[in-house]
C-alpha positions in Angstrom: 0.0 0.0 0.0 1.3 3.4 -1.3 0.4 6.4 0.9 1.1 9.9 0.4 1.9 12.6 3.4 1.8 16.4 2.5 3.2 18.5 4.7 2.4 21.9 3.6 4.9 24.5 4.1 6.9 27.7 2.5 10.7 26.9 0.9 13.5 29.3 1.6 15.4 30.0 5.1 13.5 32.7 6.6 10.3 30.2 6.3 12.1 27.5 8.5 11.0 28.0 11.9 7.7 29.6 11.2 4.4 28.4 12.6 3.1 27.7 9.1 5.9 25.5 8.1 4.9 22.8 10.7 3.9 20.5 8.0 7.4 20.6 6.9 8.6 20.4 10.4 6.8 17.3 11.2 7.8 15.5 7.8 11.6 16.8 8.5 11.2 15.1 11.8 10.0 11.6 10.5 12.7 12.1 8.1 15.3 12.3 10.4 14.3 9.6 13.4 13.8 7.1 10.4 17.5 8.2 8.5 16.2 9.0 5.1 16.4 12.1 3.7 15.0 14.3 0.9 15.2 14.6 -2.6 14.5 17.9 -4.7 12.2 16.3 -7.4 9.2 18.1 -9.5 7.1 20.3 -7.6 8.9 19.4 -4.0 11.3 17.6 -2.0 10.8 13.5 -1.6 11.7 11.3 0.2 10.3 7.6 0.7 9.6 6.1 4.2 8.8 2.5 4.5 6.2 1.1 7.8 5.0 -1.7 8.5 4.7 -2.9 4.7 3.4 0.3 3.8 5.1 3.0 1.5 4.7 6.6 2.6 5.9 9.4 -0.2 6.8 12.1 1.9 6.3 15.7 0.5 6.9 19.2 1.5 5.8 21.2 -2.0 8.0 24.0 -3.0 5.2 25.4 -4.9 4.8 27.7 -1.8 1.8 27.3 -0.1 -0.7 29.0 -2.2 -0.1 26.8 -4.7 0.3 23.4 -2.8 -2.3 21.9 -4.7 -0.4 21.2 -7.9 2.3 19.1 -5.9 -0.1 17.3 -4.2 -2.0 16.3 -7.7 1.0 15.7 -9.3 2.4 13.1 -6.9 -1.2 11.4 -6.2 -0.6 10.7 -10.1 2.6 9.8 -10.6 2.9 7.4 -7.6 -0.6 6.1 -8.4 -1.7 7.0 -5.1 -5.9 6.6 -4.1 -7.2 10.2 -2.5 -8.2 8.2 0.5 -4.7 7.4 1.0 -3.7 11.2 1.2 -2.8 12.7 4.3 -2.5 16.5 4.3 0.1 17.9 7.6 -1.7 22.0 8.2 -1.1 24.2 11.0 -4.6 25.8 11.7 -5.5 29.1 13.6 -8.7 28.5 14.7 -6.9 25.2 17.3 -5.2 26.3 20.2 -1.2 25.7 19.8 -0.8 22.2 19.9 -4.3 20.8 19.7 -4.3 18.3 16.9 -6.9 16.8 15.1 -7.7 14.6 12.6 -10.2 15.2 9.7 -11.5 12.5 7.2 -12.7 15.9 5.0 -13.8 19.2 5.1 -13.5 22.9 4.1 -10.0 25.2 4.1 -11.0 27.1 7.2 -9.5 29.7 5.2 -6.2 27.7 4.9 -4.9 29.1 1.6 -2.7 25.8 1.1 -6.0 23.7 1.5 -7.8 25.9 -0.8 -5.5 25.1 -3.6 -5.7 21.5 -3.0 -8.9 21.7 -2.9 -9.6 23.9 -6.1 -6.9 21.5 -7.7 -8.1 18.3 -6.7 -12.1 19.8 -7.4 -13.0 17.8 -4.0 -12.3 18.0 -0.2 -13.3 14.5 1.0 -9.2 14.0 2.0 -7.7 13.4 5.4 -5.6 15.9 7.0 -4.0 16.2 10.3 -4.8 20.2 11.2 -1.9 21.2 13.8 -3.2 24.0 16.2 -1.2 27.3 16.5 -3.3 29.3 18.0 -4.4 32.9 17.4 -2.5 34.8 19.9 -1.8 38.2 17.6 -4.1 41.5 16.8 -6.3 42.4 14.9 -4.5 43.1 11.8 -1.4 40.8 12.2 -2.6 37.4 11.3 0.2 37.1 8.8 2.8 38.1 11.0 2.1 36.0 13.4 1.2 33.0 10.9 4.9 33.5 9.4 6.5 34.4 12.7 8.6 32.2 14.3 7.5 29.8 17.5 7.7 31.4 21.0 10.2 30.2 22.9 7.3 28.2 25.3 6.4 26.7 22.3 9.3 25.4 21.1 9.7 23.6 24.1 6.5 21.8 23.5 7.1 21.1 20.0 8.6 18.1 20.3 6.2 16.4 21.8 3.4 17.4 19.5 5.9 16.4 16.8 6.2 12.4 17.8 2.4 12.3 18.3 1.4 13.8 14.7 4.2 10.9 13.4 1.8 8.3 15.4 -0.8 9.5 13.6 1.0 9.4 10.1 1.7 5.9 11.2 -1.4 5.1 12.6 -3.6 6.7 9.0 -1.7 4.3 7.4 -2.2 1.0 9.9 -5.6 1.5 11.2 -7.2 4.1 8.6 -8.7 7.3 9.4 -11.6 6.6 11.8 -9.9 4.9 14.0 -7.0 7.1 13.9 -9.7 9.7 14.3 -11.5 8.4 17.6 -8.2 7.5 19.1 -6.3 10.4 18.4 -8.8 13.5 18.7 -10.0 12.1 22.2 -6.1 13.6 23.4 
């Protein structure tokens, strides 16, 4: 079984530690415990992460976010990968930081990267894993604070949240969705 994890994200160094690179933060950290690394290919960096039989193609898009939706389309193709076996990696505003929560489908809450996906794909009924940073800004700075880098409280929790969105890659893959759902959103 072939499954494909999106981790949505922006490319270039003064992206790296922002909140809405977390997709790319989580995938980076998978990368790293499991020893494989990424490679630049069309429309992102890949790498391949084998599980319990299963084959996860790891993406972080460098289409920027706005524009995630043709990596994610492209790679569904070319790996021959079912929608139902897409898992989408979002950090999400309207979740306090580090609430996490698994979705079988739904709307873009306003997520620019899901819109895209969901404009490209013409459908929403995909799984993502929405990754909570809060809304702790002004009135006015939402993108400031969306592309700001973590607090320094938050980076000590990050780690944590971090292992348990890689259980839940792992667990999407082993147990499906619903499961994963009623196990994971009940933390």
């Amino acid at each position: 079984m072939k499954y494909l994890i999106a981790g949505l994200g922006n490319i270039g160094a003064e992206y790296k530690n922002t909140r809405h690179n977390i997709g790319f933060q989580i995938l980076d950290a998978l990368a790293g415990a499991s020893n494989i690394s990424f490679n630049d290919k069309r429309y992102g960096f890949v790498a391949e992460y084998k599980f319990k039989a299963r084959t996860f193609i790891l993406l972080k898009p460098t289409t920027y976010m706005n524009l995630s939706g043709r990596a994610v389309a492209y790679w569904l193709q070319k790996e021959n990968i079912e929608l139902s076996n897409l898992l989408v990696l979002v950090d999400d505003l309207a979740l306090p930081f580090g609430t996490i929560r698994v979705r079988a489908k739904g709307g873009a809450g306003g997520h620019n990267g899901l819109e895209n996906i969901n404009l490209v794909l013409g459908r929403n009924d995909y799984a993502r894993l929405r990754f909570g940073i809060g809304d702790n800004f002004h009135k006015g700075f939402q993108v400031d604070y969306v592309l700001g880098e973590w607090s320094q409280e938050e980076e000590k929790e990050l780690p944590a949240k971090i292992d348990t969105s890689i259980e839940i890659i792992q667990s999407f893959a082993t147990t499906g969705t619903e499961r994963t759902m009623n196990f994971f959103n009940k933390k």
